[in-house]
C-alpha positions as CSV (number, residue, x, y, z in Angstrom):
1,X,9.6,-5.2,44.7
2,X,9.8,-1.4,43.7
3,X,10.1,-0.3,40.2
4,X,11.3,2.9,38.5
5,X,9.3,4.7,36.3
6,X,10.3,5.2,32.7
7,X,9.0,6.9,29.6
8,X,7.8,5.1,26.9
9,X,8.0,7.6,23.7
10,X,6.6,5.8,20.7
11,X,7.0,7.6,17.1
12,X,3.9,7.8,15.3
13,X,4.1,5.8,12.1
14,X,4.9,6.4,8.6
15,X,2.4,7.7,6.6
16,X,2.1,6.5,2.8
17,X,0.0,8.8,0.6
18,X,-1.9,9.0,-3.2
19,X,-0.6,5.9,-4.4
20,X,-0.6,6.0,-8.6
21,X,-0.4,2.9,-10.7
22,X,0.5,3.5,-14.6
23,X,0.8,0.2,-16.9
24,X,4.5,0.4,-18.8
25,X,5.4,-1.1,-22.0
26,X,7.2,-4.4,-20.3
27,X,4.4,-5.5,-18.2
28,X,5.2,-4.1,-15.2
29,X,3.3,-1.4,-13.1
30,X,4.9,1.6,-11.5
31,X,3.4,2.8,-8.6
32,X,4.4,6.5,-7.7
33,X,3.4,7.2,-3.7
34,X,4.8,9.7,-0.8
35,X,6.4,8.5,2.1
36,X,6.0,11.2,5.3
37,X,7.7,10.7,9.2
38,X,7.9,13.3,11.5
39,X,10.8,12.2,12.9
40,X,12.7,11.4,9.3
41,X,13.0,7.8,10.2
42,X,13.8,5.4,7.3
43,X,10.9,3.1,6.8
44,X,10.1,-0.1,4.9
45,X,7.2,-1.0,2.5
46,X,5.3,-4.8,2.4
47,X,3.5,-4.1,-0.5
48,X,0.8,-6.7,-1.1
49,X,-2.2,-6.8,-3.7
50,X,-5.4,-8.2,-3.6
51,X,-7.5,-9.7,-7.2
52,X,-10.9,-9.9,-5.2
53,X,-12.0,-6.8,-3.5
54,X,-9.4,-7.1,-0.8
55,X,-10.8,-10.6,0.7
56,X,-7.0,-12.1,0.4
57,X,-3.9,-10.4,-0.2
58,X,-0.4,-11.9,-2.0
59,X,3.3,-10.0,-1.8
60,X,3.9,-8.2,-4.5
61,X,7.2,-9.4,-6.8
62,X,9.4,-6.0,-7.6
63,X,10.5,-5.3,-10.4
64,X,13.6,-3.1,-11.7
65,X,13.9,0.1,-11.6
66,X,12.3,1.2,-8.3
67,X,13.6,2.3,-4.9
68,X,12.5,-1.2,-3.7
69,X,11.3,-1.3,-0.4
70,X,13.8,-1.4,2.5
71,X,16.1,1.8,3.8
72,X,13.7,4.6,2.3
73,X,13.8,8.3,2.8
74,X,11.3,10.1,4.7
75,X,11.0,14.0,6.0
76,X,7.9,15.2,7.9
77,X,6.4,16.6,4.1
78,X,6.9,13.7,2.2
79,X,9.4,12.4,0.0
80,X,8.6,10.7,-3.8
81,X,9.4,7.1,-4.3
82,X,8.6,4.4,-7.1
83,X,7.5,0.9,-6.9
84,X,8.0,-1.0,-9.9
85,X,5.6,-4.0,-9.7
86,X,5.9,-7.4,-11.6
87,X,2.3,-8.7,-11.7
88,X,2.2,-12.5,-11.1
């Protein structure tokens, strides 16, 4: 049995850079990071944290007032988003 040949023409990942937390006034933590694709392909975040050196990690519980973390804008320089973490 003969098979055609075919391309297979993966995108490189998404690239998220210089995460910065900052403590706000009602106990959550906003996290400021770049998100960067080549191709300007929406991406997704899991955003996880870790309390011992990065042995075991839990999901993070969002807060309001950030872009959350599905359906997010990307360009091949970078775009700004926030996180707004609730710590647990």
């Amino acid at each position: 049995m003969a098979t055609d040949p075919f391309v297979l023409d993966n995108d490189p990942p998404p690239v998220v850079s210089a995460p910065v937390a900052a403590q706000q006034t009602a106990g959550s933590i906003r996290v400021t990071y770049t998100l960067a694709d080549f191709n300007r392909n929406n991406a997704g975040l899991a955003v996880r944290w870790s309390s011992d050196n990065g042995l075991n990690f839990r999901a993070a519980t969002a807060g309001p007032g950030g872009d959350g973390t599905l359906g997010l804008q990307t360009s091949p320089q970078g775009v700004p988003h926030v996180y707004v973490w609730l710590p647990t």
